[in-house]
C-alpha positions as CSV (number, residue, x, y, z in Angstrom):
1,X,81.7,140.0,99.2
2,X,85.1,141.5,100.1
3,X,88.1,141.7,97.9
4,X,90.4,138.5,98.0
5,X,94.0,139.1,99.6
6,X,95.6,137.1,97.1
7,X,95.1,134.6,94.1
8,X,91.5,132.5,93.8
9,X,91.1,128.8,93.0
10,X,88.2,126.9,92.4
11,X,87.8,123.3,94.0
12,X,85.3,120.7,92.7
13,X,83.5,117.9,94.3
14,X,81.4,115.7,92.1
15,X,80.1,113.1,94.6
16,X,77.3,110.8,94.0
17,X,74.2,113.1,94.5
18,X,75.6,116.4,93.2
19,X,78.5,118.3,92.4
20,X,79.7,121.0,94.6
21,X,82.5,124.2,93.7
22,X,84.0,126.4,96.2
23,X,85.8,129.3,95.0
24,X,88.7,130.3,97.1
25,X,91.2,132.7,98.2
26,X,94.9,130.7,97.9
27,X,95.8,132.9,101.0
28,X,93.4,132.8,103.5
29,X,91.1,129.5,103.0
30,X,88.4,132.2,103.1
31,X,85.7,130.5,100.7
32,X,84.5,133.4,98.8
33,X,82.0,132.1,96.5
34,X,80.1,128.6,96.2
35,X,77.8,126.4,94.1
36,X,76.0,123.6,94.2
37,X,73.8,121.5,91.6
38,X,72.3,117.6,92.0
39,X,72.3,114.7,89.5
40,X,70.2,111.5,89.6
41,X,70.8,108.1,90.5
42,X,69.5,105.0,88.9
43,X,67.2,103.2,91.4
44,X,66.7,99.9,89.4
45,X,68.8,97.0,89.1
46,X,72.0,99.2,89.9
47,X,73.5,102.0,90.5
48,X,73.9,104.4,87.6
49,X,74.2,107.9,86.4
50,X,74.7,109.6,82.8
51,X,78.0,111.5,83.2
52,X,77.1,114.5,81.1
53,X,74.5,115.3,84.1
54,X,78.2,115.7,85.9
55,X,79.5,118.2,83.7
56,X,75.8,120.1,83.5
57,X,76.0,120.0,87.4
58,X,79.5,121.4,87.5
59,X,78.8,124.7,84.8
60,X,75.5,125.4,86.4
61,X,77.6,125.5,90.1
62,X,80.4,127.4,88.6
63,X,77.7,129.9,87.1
64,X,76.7,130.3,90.4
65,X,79.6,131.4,91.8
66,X,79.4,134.3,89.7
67,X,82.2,136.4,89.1
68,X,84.7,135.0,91.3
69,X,85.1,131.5,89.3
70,X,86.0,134.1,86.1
71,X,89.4,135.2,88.4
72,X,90.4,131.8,89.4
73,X,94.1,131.0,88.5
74,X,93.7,127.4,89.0
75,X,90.8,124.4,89.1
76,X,90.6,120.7,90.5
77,X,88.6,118.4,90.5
78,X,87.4,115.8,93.4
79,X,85.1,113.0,92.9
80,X,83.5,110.1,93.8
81,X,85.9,106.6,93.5
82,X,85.5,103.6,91.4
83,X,82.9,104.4,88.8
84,X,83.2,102.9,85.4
85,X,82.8,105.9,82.6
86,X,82.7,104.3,78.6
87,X,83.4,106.3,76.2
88,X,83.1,106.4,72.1
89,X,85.4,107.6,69.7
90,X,83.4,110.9,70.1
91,X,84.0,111.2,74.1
92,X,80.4,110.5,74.5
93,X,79.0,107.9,77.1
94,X,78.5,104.5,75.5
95,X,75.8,103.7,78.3
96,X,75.2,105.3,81.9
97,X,78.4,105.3,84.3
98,X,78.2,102.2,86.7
99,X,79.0,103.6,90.5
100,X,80.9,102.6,93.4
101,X,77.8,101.2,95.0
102,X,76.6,99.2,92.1
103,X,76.8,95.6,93.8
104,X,76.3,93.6,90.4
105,X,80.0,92.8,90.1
106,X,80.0,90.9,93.2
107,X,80.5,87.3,91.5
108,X,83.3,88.8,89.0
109,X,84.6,90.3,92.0
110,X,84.5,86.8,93.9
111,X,85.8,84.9,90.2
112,X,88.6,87.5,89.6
113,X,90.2,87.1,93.0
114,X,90.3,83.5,92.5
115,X,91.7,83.7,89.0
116,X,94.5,86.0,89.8
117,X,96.4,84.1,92.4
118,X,93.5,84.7,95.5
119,X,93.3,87.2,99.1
120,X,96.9,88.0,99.0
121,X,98.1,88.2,95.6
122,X,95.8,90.6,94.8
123,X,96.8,92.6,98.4
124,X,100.6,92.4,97.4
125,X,99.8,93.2,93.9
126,X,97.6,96.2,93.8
127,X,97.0,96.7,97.5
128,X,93.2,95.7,98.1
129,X,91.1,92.8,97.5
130,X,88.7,93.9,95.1
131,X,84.9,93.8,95.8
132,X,82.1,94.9,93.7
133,X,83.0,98.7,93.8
134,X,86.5,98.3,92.3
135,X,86.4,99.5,88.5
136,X,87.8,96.2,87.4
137,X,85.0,93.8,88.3
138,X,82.7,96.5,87.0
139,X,84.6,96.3,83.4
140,X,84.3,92.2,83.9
141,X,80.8,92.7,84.7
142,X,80.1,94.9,81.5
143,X,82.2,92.6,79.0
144,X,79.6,89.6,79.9
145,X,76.5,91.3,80.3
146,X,76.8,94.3,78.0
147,X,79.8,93.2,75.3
148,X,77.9,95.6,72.3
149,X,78.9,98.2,75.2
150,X,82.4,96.9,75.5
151,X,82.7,96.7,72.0
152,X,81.7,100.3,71.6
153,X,84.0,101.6,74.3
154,X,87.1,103.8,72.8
155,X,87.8,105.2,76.6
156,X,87.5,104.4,80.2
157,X,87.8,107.1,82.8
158,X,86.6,107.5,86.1
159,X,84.0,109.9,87.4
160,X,86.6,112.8,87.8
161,X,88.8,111.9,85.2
162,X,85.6,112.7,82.9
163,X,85.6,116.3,84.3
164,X,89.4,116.4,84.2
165,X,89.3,115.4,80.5
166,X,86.4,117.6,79.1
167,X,88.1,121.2,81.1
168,X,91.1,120.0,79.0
169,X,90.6,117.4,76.4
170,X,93.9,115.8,78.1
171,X,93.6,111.7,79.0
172,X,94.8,111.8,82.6
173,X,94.2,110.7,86.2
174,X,95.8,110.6,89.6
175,X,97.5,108.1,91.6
176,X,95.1,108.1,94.4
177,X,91.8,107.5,92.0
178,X,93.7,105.1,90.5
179,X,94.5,103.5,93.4
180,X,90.8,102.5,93.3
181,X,90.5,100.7,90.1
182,X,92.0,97.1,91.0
183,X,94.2,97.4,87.3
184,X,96.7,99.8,89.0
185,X,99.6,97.9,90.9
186,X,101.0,100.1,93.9
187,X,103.7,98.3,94.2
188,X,104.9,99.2,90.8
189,X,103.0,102.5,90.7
190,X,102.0,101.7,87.1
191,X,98.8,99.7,85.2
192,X,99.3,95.9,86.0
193,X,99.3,94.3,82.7
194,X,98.4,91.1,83.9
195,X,95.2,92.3,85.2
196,X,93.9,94.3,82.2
197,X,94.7,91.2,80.3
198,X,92.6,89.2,82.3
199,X,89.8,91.8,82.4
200,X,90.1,92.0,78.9
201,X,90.5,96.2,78.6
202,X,93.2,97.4,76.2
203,X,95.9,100.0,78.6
204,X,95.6,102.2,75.6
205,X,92.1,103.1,77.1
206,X,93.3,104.7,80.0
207,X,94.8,108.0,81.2
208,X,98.0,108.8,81.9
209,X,98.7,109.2,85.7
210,X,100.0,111.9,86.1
211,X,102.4,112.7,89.5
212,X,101.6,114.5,92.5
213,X,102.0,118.3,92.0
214,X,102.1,118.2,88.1
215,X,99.9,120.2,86.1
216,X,97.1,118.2,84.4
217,X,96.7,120.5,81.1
218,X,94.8,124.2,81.3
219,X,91.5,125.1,80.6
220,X,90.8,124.6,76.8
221,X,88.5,126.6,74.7
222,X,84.7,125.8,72.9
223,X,82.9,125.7,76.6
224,X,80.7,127.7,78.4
225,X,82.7,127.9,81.7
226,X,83.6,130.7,83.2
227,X,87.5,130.1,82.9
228,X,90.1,131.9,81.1
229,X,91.8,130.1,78.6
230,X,94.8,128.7,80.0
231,X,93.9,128.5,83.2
232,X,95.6,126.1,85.2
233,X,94.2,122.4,85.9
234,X,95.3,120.1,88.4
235,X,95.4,116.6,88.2
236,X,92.6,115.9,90.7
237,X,91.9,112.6,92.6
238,X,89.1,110.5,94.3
239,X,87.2,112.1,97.3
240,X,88.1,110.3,100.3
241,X,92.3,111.6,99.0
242,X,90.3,114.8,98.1
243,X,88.9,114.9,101.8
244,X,92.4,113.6,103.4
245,X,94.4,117.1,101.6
246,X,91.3,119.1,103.0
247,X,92.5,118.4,106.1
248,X,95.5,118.6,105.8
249,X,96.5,114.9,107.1
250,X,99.7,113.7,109.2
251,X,100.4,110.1,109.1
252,X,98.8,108.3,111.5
253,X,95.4,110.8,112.1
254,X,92.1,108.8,112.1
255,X,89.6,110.2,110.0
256,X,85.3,108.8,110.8
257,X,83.5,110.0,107.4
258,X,80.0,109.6,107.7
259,X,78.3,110.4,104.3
260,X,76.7,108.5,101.6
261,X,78.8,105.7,102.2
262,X,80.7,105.7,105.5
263,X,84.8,105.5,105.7
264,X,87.9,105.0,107.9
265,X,91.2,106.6,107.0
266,X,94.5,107.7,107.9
267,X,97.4,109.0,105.4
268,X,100.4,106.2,105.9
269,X,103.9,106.1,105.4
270,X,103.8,102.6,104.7
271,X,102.0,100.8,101.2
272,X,98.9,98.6,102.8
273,X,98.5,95.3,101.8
274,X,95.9,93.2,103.9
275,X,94.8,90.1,102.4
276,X,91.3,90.3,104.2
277,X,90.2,92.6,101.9
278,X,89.0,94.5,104.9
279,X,91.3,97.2,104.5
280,X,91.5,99.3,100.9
281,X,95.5,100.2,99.9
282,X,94.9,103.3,98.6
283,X,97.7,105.7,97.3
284,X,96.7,109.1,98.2
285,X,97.0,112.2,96.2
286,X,100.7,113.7,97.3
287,X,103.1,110.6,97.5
288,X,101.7,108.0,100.4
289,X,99.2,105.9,100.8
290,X,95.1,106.3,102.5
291,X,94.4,102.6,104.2
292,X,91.0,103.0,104.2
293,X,87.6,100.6,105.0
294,X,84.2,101.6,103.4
295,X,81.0,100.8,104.5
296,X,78.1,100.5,101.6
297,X,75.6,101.3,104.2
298,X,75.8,105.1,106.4
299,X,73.5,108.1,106.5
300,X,71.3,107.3,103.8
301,X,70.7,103.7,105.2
302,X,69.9,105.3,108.8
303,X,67.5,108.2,107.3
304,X,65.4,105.6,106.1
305,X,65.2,103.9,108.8
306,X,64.2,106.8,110.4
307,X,62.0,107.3,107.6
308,X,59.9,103.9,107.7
309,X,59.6,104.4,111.6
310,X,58.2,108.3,111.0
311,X,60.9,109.7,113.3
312,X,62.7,112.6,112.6
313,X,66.7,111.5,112.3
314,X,68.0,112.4,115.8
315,X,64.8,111.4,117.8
316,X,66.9,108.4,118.7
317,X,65.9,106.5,122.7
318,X,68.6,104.7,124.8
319,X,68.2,101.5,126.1
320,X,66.6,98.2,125.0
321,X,68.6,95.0,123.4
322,X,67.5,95.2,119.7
323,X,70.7,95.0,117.1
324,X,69.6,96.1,113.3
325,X,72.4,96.1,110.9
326,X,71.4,98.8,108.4
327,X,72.6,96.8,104.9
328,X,70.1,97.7,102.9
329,X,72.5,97.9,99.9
330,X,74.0,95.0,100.5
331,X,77.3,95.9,102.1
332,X,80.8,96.0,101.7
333,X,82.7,95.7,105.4
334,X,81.5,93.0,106.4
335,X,81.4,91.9,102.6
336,X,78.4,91.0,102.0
337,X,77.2,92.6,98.6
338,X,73.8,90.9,98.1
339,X,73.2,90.5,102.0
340,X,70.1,92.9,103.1
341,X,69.1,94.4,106.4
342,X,69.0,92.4,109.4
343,X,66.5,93.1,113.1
344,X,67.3,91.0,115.9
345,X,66.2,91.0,119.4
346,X,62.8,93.1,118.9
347,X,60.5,93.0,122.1
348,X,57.3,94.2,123.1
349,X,58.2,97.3,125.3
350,X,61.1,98.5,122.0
351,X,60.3,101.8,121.2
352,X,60.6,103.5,117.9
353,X,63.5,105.3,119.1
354,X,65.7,102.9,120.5
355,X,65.4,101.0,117.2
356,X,66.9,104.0,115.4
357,X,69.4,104.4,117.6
358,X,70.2,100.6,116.9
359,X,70.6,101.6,113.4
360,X,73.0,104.2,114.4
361,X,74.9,101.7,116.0
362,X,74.8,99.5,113.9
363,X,76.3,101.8,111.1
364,X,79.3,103.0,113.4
365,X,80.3,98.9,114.7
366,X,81.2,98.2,111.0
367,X,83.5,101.7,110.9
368,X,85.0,100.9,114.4
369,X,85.7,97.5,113.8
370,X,87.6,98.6,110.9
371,X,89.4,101.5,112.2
372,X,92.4,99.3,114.1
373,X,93.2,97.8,110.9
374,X,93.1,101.1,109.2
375,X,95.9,102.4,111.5
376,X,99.2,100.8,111.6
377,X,102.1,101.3,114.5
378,X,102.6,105.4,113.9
379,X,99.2,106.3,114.6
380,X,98.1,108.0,117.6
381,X,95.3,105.7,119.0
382,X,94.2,108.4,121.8
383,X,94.2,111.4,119.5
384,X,90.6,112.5,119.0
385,X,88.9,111.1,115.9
386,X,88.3,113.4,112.8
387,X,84.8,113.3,112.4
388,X,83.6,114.6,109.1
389,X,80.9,114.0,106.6
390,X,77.6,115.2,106.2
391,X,76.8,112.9,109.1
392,X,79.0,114.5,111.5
393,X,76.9,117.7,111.9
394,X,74.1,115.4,113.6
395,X,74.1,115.0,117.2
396,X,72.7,111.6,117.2
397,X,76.1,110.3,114.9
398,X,78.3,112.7,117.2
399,X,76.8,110.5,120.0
400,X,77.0,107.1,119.1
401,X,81.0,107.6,117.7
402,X,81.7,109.1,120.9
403,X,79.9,106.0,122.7
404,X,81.1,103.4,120.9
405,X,84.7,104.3,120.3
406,X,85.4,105.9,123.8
407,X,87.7,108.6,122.0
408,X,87.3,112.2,121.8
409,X,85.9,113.5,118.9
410,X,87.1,116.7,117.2
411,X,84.3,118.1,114.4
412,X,86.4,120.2,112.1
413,X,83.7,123.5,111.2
414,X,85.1,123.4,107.3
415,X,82.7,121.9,105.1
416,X,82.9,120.3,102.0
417,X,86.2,119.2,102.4
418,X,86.5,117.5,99.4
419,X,86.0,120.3,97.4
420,X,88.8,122.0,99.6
421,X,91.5,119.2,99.5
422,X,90.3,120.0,95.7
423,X,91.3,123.7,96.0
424,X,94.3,123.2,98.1
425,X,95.4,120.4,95.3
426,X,94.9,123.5,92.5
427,X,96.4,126.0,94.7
428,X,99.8,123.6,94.8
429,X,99.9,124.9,91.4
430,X,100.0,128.3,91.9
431,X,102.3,128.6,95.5
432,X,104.6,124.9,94.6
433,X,103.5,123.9,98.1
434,X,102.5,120.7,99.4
435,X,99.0,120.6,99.1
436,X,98.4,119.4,102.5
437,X,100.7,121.9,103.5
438,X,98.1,124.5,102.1
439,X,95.3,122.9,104.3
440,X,97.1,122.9,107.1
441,X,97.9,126.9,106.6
442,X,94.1,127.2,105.8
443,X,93.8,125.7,109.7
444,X,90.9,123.6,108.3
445,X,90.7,120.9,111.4
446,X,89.9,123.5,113.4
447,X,86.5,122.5,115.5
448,X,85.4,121.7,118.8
449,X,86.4,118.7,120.4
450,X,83.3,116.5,122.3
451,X,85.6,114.9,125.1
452,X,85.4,110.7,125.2
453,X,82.8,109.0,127.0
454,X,83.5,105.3,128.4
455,X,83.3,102.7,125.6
456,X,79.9,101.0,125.5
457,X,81.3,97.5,125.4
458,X,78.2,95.5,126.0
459,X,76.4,97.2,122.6
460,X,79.5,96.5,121.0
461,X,79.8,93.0,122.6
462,X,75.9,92.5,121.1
463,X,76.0,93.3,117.4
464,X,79.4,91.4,117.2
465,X,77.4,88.8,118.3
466,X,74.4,89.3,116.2
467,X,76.8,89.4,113.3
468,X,78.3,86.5,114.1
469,X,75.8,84.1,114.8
470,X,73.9,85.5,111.4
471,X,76.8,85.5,109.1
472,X,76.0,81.9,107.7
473,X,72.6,83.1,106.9
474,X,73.9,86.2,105.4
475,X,76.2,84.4,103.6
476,X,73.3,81.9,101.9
477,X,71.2,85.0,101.0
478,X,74.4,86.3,99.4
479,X,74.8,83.3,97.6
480,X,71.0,82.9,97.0
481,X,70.8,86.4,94.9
């Protein structure tokens, strides 16, 4: 490993399988050392994990990135939105952390938007319509199914606040995580009393937000990481803002993230409020706001698929008229939290292939029909699409976005960009620049670009269709569960 031309930072992304830490050089982008380390997810009931796998995840990726972390000026951390963290008077977990993909809360979520004024209330209020991810209906779903837990609870933080809190011992967060919760109003920028009262959780609780650009605390002593003592910590945020200052965003670029979950995003001058609930008003992480739509169902929905048919992933078939929506944890555009996976249109000459690439499709319709109320009237609607994710190294997803979008698709070659909007968000610190600023020097979009294709209307045309003409008996499972 060569020397670094100039200060190092380390950037953290704690996502919902594992946590990830780059190492890098503020004045290049040049990644100079790496780690990686999984945690577990609860496959029962919910979703859950135990935090404290987090924070063994994060020193055992730090110890791999050896010397370099010791030299780092400057940390952040990225992680996965929404997740409820309960803490004792000790800082330790009162039970496992509830994740953004733990559907349970879906009749708090469907009780507190009624309560609290309905669809556009909540959209003016706070920005979103919450559904079963938001933190809020998760704390509504603990205080009547778990109250000893509530009762326990001395702290609530979100999955990177944890990190934030334990590299410090300073109670803070970010705008664009909190952004997430449903208790933080972005009109007002500030907790909304009205809601916490509601929901029952004391403000006193919760971190301080902290403002883009300030410094969150510095590393403290009594760990085993491989930080100075003082070195500078960053305020962090959630991973899709994480991902957005990894690339550097402009207002108005489409971003296509295929990963665990799948999302569409664009930084926004303008504070989002739709009253669908379709559409997420998320602050981001430097001052605007990250209108963004989240499907429940993506990659891992489509590997199994290809799993249950013993296909390898890209040995997708064209052709044929079978529609499969892939909601195999319920799902969340269209929302539909209890719903489950639906086949339609299955024939006697299908093949196993062109019923994966019908669960490719179906993945990608639910983006797409998202993405025009993602974007308001600054975008550039024939730029190419940002296509980033684990996903968007597969051919078959590179494909099926190009088919069914009809835009060009550009596939930045940075990876993990979350932990890099993380490092760009800790380098900030050092250089007083705009972290997207620093992304944008670090020329992170760069990438081919797969030209557009003519829009496959008639596949589009079908699952629309299929969605519609099934969406009462989706709704009566929902309601059934």
């Amino acid at each position: 490993m060569s020397a670094a031309e100039g200060p190092l930072v380390v950037g953290v992304d704690t996502s919902t399988q594992s946590t990830k830490a780059l190492v890098v050089d503020v004045s290049t982008g040049r990644v100079v050392a790496s780690g990686q380390a999984s945690h577990t997810v609860s496959s029962g009931a919910g979703r859950e994990s135990d935090p404290r796998q987090w924070w063994d995840a994060l020193c055992e990726a730090l110890r791999q990135c050896g010397e370099a972390a010791h030299e780092a000026a400057a940390v952040s951390v990225g992680g996965q939105q929404h997740g409820l963290v309960t803490l004792d008077e000790h800082g330790e977990p009162v039970r496992p952390a509830l994740l953004w993909n733990d559907v349970r809360s879906a009749p708090q979520a469907r009780r507190l938007v009624a309560e609290l004024g309905g669809p556009k209330a909540w959209a003016e209020r706070t920005g979103s319509v919450p559904g079963a991810s938001f933190t809020a209906t998760k704390w509504a779903w603990l205080a009547e199914n778990e109250p000893e837990a509530v009762r326990a609870t001395k702290a609530v933080r979100l999955p990177h606040d944890y990190l934030t809190e334990r590299l410090t011992g300073q109670a803070v967060t970010d705008r664009g995580d909190a952004s997430g919760t449903g208790w933080w109003a972005s009109g007002t920028e500030q907790y909304d009393e009205e809601t916490l009262a509601h929901i029952g959780l004391d403000p006193a609780l919760l971190p301080r937000v902290v403002r883009p650009g300030e410094v969150a605390g510095t590393v403290r002593d009594g760990h085993d990481l491989p930080f100075s003592r003082g070195t500078l910590v960053a305020a962090g945020t959630g991973d899709n803002a994480a991902a957005a200052l990894g690339l550097g965003l402009r207002p108005g670029t489409p971003v296509l993230s295929l990963g665990t979950s799948g999302t569409v995003y664009a930084v926004s001058r303008h504070r989002p409020a739709d009253p669908t609930g379709t559409v997420a008003g998320f602050a981001d992480a430097h001052g605007d706001w990250l209108p963004l739509a989240c499907t429940l169902n993506c990659t891992l929905a489509v590997d199994r698929i290809a799993t249950l048919l013993g296909l390898d992933r890209e040995a997708v078939a064209p052709g044929g008229s079978v529609t499969l929506l892939p909601y195999l944890d319920g799902e969340r555009t269209p929302n539909l939290p209890n719903a489950s996976g639906l086949l339609h249109g299955l024939r006697h000459d299908t093949s196993p292939g062109q019923l994966l690439q019908a669960a490719y499709d179906g993945a990608v319709h639910a983006l797409l029909g998202a993405l025009d109320l993602v974007l308001d009237e600054d975008a550039d609607r024939d730029s190419p699409l940002l296509l980033i994710g684990g996903g968007a190294r597969g051919r078959a997803w590179q494909q099926t976005v190009r088919r069914l979008s009809g835009r060009p698709v550009r596939i930045p070659e940075a990876k993990e960009l979350v932990a890099l909007g993380a490092a760009a968000q800790a380098a900030g610190l050092l250089t007083g620049e705009d972290p997207a600023a620093v992304a944008r020097r670090w020329n992170t979009t760069a990438g081919p670009v797969l030209e557009a294709v003519p829009q496959d209307e008639e596949t589009l045309a079908r699952i629309s269709g299929v969605l519609s003409d099934a969406a009462p008996l989706l709704e009566r499972e929902a309601r059934d569960r």
